[in-house]
N, C-alpha and C positions, 0 to 999 in steps of 0.2 A: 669132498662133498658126498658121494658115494663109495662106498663098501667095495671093496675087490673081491672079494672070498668067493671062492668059487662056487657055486650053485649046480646043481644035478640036471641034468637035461631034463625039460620041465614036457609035464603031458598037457595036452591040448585039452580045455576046457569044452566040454557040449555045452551048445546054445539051441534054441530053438528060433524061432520066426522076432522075437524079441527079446533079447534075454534082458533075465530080472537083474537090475543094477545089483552093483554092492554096497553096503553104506555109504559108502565115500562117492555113492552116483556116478562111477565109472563102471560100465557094464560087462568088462573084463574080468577078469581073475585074479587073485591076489600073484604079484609075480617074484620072481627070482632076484635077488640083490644085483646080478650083471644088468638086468633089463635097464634100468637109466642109465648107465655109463653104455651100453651097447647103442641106444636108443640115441642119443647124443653124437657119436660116434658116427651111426648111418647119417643124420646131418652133415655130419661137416664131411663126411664122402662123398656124398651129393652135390655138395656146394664146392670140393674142392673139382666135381670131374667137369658138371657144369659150367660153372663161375671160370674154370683154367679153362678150357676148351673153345668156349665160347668169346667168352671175352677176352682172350689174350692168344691163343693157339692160332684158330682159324683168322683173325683178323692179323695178326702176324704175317700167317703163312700167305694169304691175300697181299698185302702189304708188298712181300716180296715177288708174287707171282705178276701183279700186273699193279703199279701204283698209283697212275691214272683214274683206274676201274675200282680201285677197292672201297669205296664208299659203296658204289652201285653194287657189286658182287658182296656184299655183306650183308646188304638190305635182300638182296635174292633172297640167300641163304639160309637170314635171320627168318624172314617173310615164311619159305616155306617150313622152315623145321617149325615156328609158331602155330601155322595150321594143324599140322601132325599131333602136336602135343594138346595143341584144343581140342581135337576130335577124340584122343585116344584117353587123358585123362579120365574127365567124368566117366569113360564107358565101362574103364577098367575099375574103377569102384564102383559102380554099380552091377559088373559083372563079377568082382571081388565079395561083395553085399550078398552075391547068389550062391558063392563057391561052394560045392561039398566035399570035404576032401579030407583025409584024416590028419592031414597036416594041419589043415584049419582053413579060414577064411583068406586070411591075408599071407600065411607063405609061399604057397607056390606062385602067388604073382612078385613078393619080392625075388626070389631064386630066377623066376625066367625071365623078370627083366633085368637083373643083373648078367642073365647069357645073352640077351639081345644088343645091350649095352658095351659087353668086352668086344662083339661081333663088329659094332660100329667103329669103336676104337681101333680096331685091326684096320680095319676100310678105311679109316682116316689116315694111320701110322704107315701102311704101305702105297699108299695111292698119290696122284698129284693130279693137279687140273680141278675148275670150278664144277665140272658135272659131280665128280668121284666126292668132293667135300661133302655136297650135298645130300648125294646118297648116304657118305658115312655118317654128319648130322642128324638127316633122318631117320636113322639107325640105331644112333646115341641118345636121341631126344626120344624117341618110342621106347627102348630100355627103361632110363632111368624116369622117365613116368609111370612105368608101373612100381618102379620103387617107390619114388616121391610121393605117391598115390597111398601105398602101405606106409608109408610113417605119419602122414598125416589124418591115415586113418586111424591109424593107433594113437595118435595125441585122444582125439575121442571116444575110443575102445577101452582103453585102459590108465588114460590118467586122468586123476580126479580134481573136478573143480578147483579146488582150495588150493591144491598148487601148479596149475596150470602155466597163469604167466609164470611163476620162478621155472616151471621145465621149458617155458615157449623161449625164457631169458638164457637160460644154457643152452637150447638149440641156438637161439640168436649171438650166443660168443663160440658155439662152432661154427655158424655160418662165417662169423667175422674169421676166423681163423682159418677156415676154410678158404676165404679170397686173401688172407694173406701167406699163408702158406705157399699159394698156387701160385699166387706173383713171384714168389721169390724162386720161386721153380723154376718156373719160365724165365727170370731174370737169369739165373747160374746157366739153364741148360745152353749147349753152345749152338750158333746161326747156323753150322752147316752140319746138324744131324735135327732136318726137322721131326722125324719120324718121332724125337724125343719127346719133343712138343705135345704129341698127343698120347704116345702111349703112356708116358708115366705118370699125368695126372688122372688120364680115365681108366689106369687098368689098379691102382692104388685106390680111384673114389669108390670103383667096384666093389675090391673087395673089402672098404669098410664099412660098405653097406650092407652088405650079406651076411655078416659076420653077426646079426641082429638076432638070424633063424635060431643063434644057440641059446637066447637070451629070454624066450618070454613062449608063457601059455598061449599059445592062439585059443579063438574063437570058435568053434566046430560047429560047424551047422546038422542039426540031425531031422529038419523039416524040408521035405524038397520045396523051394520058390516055384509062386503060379508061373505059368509059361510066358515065355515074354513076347510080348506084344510090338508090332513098330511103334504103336502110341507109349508104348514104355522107353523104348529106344529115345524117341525125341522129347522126353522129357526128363530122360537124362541128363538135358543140357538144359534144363529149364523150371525152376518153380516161381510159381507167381506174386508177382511182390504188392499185387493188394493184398493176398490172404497172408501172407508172410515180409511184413512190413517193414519189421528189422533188421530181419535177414537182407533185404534190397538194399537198405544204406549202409548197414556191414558190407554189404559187396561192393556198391559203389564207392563209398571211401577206399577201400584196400584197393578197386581199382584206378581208381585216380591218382592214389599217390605210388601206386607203382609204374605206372605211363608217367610220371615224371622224371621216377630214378633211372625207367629202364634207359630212355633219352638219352640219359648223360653217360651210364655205364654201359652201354652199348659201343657207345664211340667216342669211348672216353679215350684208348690211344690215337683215334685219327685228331681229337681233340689237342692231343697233345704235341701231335708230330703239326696239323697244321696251324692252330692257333698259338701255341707256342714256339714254334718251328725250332723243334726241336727234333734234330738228325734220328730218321730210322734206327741206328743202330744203338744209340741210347736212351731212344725212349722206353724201352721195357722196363730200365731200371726205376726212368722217371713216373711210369706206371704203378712198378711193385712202391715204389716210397708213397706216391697217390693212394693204395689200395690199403698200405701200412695203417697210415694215416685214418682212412677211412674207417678202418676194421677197430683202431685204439678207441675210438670215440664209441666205436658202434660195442664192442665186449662190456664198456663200463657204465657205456646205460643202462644196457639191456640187463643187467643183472641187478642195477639202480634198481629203476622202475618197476621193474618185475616184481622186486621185493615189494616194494610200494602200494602198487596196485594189488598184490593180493592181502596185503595187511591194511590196507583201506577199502577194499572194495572198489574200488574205482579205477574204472576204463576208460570212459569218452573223453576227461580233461587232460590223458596225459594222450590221446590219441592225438589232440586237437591240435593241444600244445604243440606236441613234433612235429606233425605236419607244415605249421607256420613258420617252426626253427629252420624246416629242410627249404623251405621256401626262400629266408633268409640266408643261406650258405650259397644257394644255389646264385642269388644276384650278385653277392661277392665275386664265388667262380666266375661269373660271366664278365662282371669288371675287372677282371684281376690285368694288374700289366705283367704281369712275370710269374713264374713259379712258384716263389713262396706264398703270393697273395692265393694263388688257383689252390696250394695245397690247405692254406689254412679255411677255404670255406669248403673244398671237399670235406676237412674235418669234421666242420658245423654238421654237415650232410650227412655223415656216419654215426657223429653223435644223436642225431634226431632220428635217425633209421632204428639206430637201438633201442630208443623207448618207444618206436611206435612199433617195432616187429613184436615184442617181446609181450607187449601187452593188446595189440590188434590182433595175435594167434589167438590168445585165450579169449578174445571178446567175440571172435568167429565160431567156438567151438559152443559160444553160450546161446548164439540164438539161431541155433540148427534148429531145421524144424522136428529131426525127430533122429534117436541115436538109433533105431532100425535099420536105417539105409546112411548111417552115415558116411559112408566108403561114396555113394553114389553124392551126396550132399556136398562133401568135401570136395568131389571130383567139381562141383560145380563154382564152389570157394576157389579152386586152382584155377579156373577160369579167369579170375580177376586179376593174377600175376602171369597168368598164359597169353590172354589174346595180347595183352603188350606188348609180347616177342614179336605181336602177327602188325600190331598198328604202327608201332614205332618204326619199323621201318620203311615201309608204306607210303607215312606221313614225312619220312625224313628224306624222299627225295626232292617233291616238292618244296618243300619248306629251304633245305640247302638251296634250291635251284631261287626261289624268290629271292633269298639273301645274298645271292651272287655268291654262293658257297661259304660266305660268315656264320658261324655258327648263333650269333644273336639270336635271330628269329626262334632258331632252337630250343636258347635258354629262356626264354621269355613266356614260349610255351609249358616248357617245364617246371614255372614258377606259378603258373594260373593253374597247372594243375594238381602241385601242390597244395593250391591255399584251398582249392574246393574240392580236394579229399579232405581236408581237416574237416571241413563245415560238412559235406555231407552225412558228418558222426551225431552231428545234434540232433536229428529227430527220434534217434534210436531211443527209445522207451523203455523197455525192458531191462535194459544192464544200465550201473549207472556210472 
């Protein structure tokens, strides 16, 4: 799909307070042949330190530390590192939006959060006990937000509408490979060296996400930004969704149908070990097969659709559509008597993830209100798959505790939330 040939280490473009798009309306610079496959790459590192970390590592490690507790210490843990990354996103794109720096706009917060991030992995790979996770979490989640932060701002910076979704559909088959990859990691690595658990998928996501800085022109800013205001600061985390109408049901869609996925991948091993009951010591494997599965469905839409939706034009129907399909996968999972039925509607769920990730990227980037600040903007789009980290688990103690610890109540929520992300795409006006 892209070029290998090597490219010259590329000089940072000057921008001023707005810079003048390029024809193709990406207000970047023409880039280097490595910059998509590098670009591609920082995804699935992200997704591989994250995605492994979070969802298989620490609730693992939980798992064995205290079995009892590990529902409740995972909602802590989940709870607080969600805070962290909701406060520290938006800020760092809008502080990324101010940067002056000869490196450019956007490297030097990918480079230091990639050193706050190996920071955290250390804290996690040498420590034990619920305080130290936490800390190292917190550690790992403020790193790799200032990554996540720079690639998302660079979908906006430098790639151009027209093929948008097909780059949102390659990030979305390295995301998928990303969670399969990292299952199968965690499934080989061995039970009594957990240090493994964390150092090799977050010190590997690291550094193939860094590995971007050799890959593309940055931005240069060469106008100093007015002084910042606290009124700037807390509007950081906020634009108004009368004046900016499309932009609000772009957000609330991508956030409702993410509070549905997060639900279930969240606690998709305790899902496994208690709804299944299926022995601790096998269920990682029956995890990585779940996450397989997940990711086949989710690689071959995503790059479907993608094509689709930029060779039609059209966003809202293939958004709407998924949304219903995840909806549908998701009441199987919750009927399922046994394993094979749980895997086949995880599938449904991965395949419907692919067509709505691949083309709800590009339909986010279309009704920003302005590619000025879009570092600060975006920070506020990551909001809509952030606070989920912060509600789900929140919502997931009561909810277990009503159900007398069945996960029904769960899934049922996660099915209402799916069908009214899909519906909340139809007012959007502007894109079609």
């Amino acid at each position: 799909m892209f070029s290998a040939t090597p490219a010259p280490t590329p000089e940072p473009r000057a921008a001023t307070d707005t810079a003048s798009p390029l024809p193709d309306d990406a207000p970047g610079a023409r880039q280097p042949r490595l910059f998509l496959p590098l670009f591609i790459l920082a995804w699935f590192g992200v997704t591989l330190a994250l995605g492994t970390i979070g969802g298989a590592s620490i609730p693992k490690a939980l798992a064995y530390l205290d079995d009892a507790a590990k529902a409740t210490n995972l909602s802590v843990i989940a709870a607080i590192g969600g805070v962290v990354i909701i406060v520290t996103t938006p800020l760092f794109g809008r502080l990324s939006d101010r940067t002056m720096s000869r490196a450019g706009m956007r490297k030097p917060w990918l480079i230091g959060g990639t050193v706050v991030a190996v920071v955290g992995v250390v804290i996690l790979s040498t420590t034990q006990g619920l305080a130290w996770a936490i800390i190292g979490w917190v550690t790992v989640q403020t790193g790799f937000s200032a990554t996540n932060m720079v690639i998302h701002a660079l979908l906006a910076d430098q790639i151009s509408a027209r093929i948008r979704a097909r780059v949102a559909a390659a990030a979305g088959v390295a995301t998928g490979l990303g969670l399969i990859i990292g299952a199968q990691v965690m499934a080989a690595l061995p039970n009594d060296a957990p240090w493994t658990w964390f150092a090799i998928p977050g010190l590997l996501g690291a550094l193939f996400s860094v590995l971007m800085i050799f890959s593309f022109r940055d931005i240069v800013r060469t106008e100093r930004a007015p002084r910042m205001r606290w009124a700037d600061v807390v509007s950081t985390y906020w634009l108004n969704p009368l004046r900016y109408r499309d932009f609000f049901w772009a957000w609330a869609c991508r956030f409702l149908v993410t509070m549905s996925i997060t639900a279930i991948s969240t606690y998709l091993l305790f899902l496994i070990l208690d709804r299944l009951a299926i022995p601790l010591e096998d269920a990682s494997v029956v995890q990585a097969m779940a996450l397989l599965i997940f990711s086949a469905g989710n690689i071959v839409t995503a790059v479907l659709f993608g094509w689709i939706s930029d060779r039609t034009g059209r966003r809202k129907v293939i958004v709407l559509a998924s949304s219903l399909l995840s909806a549908a996968g998701l009441v199987i999972a919750m009927i399922a008597p046994d394993v094979g039925v749980f895997l086949i509607g995880i599938g449904i769920v991965g395949a419907a993830q692919g067509a709505y990730v691949s083309v709800d990227v590009a339909l986010m980037t279309e009704v920003l209100p302005s590619f000025a600040e879009a570092g600060k903007d975006l920070g506020i789009v990551a909001l809509s798959y952030q606070i989920p980290q912060l509600l789900i688990p929140i919502l997931a103690i009561p909810l277990l505790a009503a159900a007398g610890g069945s996960y029904d109540l769960f899934f049922i929520v996660a099915i209402v939330l799916a069908v009214a992300g899909g519906l909340a795409v139809i007012p959007i006006r502007s894109v079609r």
